[in-house]
C-alpha positions as CSV (number, residue, x, y, z in Angstrom):
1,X,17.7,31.2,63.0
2,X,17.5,31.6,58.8
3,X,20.7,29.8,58.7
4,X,19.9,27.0,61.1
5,X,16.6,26.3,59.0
6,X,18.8,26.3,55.6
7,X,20.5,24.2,56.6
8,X,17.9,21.6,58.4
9,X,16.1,22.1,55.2
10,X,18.9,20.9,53.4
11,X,19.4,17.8,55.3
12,X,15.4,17.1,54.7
13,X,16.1,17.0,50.9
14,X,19.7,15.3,51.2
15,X,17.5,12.6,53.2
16,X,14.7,12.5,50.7
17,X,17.5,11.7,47.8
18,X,19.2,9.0,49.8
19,X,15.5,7.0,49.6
20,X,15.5,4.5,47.3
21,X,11.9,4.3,46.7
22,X,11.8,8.9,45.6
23,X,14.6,8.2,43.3
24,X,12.6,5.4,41.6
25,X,9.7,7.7,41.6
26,X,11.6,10.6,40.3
27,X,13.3,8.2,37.5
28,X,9.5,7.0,37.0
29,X,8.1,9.7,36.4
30,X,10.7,11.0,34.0
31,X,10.4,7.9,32.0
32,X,6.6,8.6,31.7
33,X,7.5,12.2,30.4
34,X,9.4,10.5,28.1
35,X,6.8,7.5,26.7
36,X,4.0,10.0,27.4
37,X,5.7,12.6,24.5
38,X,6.9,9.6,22.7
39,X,3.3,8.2,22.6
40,X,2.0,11.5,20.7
41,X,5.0,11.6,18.3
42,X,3.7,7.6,17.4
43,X,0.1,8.7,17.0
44,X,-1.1,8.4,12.6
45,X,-4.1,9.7,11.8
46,X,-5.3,7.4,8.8
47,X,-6.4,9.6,6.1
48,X,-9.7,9.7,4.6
49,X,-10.8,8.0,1.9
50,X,-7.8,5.3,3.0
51,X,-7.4,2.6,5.9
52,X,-4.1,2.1,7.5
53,X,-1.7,-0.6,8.3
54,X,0.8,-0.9,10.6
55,X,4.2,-2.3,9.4
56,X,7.5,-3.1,11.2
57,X,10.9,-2.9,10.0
58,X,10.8,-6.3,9.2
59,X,7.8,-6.6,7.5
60,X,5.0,-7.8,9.6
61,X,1.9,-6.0,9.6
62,X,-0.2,-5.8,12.5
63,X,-3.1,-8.1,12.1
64,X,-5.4,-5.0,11.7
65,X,-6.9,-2.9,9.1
66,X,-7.7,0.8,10.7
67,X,-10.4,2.8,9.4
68,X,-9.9,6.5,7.6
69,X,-10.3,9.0,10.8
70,X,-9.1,6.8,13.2
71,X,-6.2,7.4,15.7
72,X,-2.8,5.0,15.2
73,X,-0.3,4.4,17.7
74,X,3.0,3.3,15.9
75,X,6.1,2.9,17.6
76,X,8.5,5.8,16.4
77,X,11.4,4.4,14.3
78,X,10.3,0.6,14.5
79,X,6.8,1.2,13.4
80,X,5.1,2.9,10.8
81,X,1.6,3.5,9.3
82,X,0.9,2.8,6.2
83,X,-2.8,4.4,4.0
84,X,-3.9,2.1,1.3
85,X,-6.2,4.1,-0.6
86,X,-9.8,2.6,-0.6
87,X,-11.6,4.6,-3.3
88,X,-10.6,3.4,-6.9
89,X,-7.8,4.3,-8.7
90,X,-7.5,4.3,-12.5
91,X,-4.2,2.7,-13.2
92,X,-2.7,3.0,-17.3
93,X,-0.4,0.0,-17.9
94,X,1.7,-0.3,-21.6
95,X,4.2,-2.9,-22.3
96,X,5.3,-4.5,-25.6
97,X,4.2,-8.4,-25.9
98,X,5.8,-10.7,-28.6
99,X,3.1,-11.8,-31.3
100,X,2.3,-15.9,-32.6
101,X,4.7,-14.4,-35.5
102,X,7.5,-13.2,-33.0
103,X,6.8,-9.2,-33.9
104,X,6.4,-7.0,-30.8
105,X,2.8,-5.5,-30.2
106,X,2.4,-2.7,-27.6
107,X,-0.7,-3.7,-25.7
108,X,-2.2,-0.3,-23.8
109,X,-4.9,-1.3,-20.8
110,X,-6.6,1.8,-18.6
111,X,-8.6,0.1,-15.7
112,X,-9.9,1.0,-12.6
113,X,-8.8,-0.8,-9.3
114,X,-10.2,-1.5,-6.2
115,X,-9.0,-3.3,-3.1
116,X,-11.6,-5.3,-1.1
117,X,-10.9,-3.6,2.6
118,X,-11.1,-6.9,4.5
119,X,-8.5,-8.1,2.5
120,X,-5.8,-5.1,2.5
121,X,-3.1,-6.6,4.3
122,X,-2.9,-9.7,1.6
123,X,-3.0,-7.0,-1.2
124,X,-0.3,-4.8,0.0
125,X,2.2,-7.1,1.2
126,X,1.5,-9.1,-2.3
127,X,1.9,-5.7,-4.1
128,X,2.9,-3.2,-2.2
129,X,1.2,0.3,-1.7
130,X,1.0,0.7,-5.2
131,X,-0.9,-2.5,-5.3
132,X,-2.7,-1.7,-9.0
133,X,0.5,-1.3,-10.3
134,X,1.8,-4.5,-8.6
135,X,-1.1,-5.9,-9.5
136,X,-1.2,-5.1,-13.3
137,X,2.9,-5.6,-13.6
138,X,2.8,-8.9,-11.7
139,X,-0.2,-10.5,-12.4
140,X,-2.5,-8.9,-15.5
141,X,0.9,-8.9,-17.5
142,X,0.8,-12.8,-17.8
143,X,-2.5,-13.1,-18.9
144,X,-2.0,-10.6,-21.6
145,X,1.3,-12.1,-22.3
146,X,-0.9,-15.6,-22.9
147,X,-3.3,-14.0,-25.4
148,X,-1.2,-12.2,-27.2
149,X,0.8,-15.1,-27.8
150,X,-1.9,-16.8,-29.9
151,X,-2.5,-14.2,-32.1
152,X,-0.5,-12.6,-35.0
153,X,0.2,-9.0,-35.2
154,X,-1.7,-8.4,-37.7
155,X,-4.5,-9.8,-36.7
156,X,-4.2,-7.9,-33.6
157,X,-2.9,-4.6,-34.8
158,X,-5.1,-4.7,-38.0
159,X,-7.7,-6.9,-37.3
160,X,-11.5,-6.1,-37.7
161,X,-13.3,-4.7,-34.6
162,X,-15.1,-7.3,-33.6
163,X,-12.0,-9.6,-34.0
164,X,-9.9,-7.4,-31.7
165,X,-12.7,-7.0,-29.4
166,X,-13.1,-10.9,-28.8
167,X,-9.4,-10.7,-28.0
168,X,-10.1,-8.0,-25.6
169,X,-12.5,-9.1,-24.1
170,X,-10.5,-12.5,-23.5
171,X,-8.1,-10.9,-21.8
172,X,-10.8,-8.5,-19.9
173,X,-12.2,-11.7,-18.3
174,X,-8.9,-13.4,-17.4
175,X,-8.2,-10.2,-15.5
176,X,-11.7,-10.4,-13.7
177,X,-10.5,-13.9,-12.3
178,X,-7.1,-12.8,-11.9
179,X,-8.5,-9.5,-9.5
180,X,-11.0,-12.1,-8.0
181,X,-8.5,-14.4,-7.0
182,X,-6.4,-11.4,-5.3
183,X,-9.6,-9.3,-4.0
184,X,-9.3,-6.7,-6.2
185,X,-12.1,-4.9,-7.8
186,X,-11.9,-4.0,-11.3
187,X,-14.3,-1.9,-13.0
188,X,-14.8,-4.1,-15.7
189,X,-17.3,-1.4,-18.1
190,X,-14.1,1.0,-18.1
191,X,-11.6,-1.3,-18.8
192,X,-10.0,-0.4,-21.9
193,X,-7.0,-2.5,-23.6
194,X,-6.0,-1.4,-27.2
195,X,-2.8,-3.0,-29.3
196,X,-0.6,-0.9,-31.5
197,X,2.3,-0.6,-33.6
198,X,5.2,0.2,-31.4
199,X,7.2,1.0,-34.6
200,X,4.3,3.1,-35.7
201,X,4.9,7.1,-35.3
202,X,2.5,8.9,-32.6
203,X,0.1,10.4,-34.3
């Protein structure tokens, strides 16, 4: 009778695949295997101290700004999660400037940055990640470009202290409005900006 019963059994699961509705189940269930395993792979963690966006390949951030511990889900290869660090940063920017008198000065600023969290999405896809750097490169570099324009090298370079300060503290307050204006932070206290000699050997 084993034979008899192989064989009935075998019909039973010949009949079961010929159903429709079990091979949709089947193909179902595999395709939840599939987004269930593809669902962990997209799952960020948002590291602390940062809150994360989530970009797509073309550029479009999800309206949503995810706080540092929280679970992301990103879809894998279209998606991705991005940590803008929330804590400041202390960001050293030097570029040469052209003087009133046409000579080059090298103007040196060290600032701390931080971005206002409501407003992350604005300030990275205005900056980038990097958004001091953006920032200082994009934005603080024409107002320092401005001032320095209106002043001689000398009086910049060799100036007396309280001179130079004035000057600094010109473009210290410029920067304020400019960091205001993008809802960045800036530590005004520390923010140092010196002028030098470019020409002049390191000591």
């Amino acid at each position: 009778g084993g034979a008899g019963a192989m064989a009935a059994r075998a019909a039973r699961i010949a009949r079961w695949f010929k159903d429709t509705e079990n091979l949709k189940n089947v193909a179902r269930m595999t395709a939840g295997i599939s987004f269930f395993s593809l669902a962990l792979l997209s799952m960020k963690r948002v590291s602390p101290g940062h809150v994360g966006l989530i970009e797509d390949r073309t550029g479009n951030l999800r309206p949503y700004v995810y706080d540092d511990g929280q679970l992301v889900i990103a879809i894998p290869v279209w998606q991705r999660c991005i940590n803008i660090r929330l804590i400041p940063v202390k960001k050293r920017f030097i570029k040469e400037y052209k003087t009133k008198d046409g000579k080059d000065v090298e103007v040196r600023v060290l600032c701390r940055l931080q971005p206002k969290v409501h407003w992350v999405p604005e300030i990275y896809l205005k900056f980038g990640k990097d958004y001091g750097r953006g920032f200082l490169e994009q934005e603080a570099s024409i107002d320092i470009e401005e001032v320095v324009r209106r002043y001689t090298f000398d009086e910049l370079v060799k100036g007396s202290e309280d001179f130079v300060d004035k000057v600094v503290d010109e473009i210290t307050s410029r920067l304020n409005d400019a960091s205001a204006f993008h809802k960045i932070k800036v530590a005004t206290e520390e923010t140092t900006i010196v002028f030098l000699d470019p020409e002049a050997d390191e000591e």
